[in-house]
Structures are given as C-alpha cells and as structure tokens.
C-alpha positions in Angstrom: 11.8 8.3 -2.6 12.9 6.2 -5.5 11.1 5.0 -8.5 12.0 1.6 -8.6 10.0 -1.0 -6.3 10.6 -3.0 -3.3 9.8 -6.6 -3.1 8.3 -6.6 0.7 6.6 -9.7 2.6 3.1 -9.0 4.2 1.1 -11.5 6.3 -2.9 -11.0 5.2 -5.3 -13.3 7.3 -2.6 -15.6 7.7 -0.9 -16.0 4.1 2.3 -14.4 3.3 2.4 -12.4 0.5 5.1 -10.8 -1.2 4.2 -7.5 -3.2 6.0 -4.6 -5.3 5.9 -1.5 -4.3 7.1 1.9 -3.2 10.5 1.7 -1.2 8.3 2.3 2.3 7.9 -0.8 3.1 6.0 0.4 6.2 3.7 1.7 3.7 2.9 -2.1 2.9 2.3 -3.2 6.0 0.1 -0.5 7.2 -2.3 -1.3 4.6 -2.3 -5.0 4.9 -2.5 -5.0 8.3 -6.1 -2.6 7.7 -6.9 -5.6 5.4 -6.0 -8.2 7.6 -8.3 -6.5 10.4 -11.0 -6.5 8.5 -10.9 -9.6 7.1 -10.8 -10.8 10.6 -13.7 -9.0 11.8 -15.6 -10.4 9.1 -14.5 -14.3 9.5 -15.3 -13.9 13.5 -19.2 -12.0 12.6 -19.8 -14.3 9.9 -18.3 -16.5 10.8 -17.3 -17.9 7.2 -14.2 -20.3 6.8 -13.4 -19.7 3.3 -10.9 -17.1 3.1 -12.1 -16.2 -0.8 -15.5 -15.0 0.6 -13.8 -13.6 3.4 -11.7 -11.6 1.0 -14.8 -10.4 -1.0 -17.1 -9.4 1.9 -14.4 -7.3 2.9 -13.2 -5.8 -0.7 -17.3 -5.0 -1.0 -17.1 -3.1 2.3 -13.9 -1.0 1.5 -15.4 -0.4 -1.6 -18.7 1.2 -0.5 -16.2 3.0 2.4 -14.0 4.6 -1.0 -17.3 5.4 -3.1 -19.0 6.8 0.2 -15.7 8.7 0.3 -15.5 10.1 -3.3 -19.2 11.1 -2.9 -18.2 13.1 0.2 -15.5 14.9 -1.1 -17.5 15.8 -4.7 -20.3 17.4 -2.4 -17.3 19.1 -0.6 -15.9 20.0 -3.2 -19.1 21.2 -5.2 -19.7 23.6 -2.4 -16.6 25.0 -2.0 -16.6 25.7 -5.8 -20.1 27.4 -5.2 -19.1 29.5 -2.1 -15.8 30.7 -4.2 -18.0 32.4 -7.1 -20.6 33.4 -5.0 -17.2 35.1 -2.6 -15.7 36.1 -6.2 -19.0 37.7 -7.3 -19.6 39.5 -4.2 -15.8 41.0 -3.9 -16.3 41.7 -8.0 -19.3 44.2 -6.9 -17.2 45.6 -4.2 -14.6 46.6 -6.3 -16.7 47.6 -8.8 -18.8 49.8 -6.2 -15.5 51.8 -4.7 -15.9 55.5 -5.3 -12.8 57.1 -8.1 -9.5 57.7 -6.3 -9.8 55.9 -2.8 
C-alpha cells in the first residue's frame, strides 16, 4: 500500500465529498456509507431536517459506540493480563516444585 493519499469522492447523506486518504478507496466508501446510514436512521426517527444536527446526533452515537468499545477491550484486556500472572505464577511453582533430575 502506498504512502501517499488518494483524493476519492464519497456521497454522505446526500453531499459529495471529496477526502484524502489511503490508496483503498473502498476503504472510503465503506465508512461513509456506515455514516450515511446512520445519519439516515437518525433524520427518519427524529425526524430533523437540518443535516448539521443530523450530523451531530449521529457523531454523539458513534462516539458513545467507540468509548463503549475502548471500555470493553480495557476490561478484556485487564483480565487477560490478570489470568497471564496468575497462569505465570502457577507454572513458576510448578517448575519450582519438580523433584532434581526429572
């Protein structure tokens, strides 16, 4: 993959945008196309015309989504930590406990 960045067109709740980025430009359009969804979604429920506060309901919902997400993975992570020096510890001892020349 290179370095430098493509110029790519997406369509986002019907305004074109043109964005830099990585040379996938698939990449681009998979994610716009999740924003575009949800901003959707939220116009229809809400039903709110302005696309601004269409824009910033949804930003605040993928927002709580990521921190939700980061908070999962820190438990996750937090216990696997754990359960590795508690494993560590318990192999330690069993090292420690085989008898001379075995």
């Amino acid at each position: 993959m290179s370095e430098d960045p493509t110029l790519t067109t997406v369509t986002i709740f019907g305004s074109e945008y043109r964005i830099k980025g990585p040379d996938d430009p698939a990449y681009a359009h998979r994610i716009s196309s999740e924003i575009d969804r949800r901003m959707r979604e939220i116009a229809e429920r809400q039903r709110i015309n302005s696309p601004l506060r269409v824009a910033v309901l949804a930003l605040l919902n993928m927002a709580d989504e990521l921190d939700r997400e980061r908070h999962r993975v820190d438990d996750a992570t937090s216990t696997i930590v754990d359960r590795a020096r508690e494993l560590e510890l318990l192999l330690a001892a069993a090292v420690d406990a085989e008898p001379v020349g075995s």
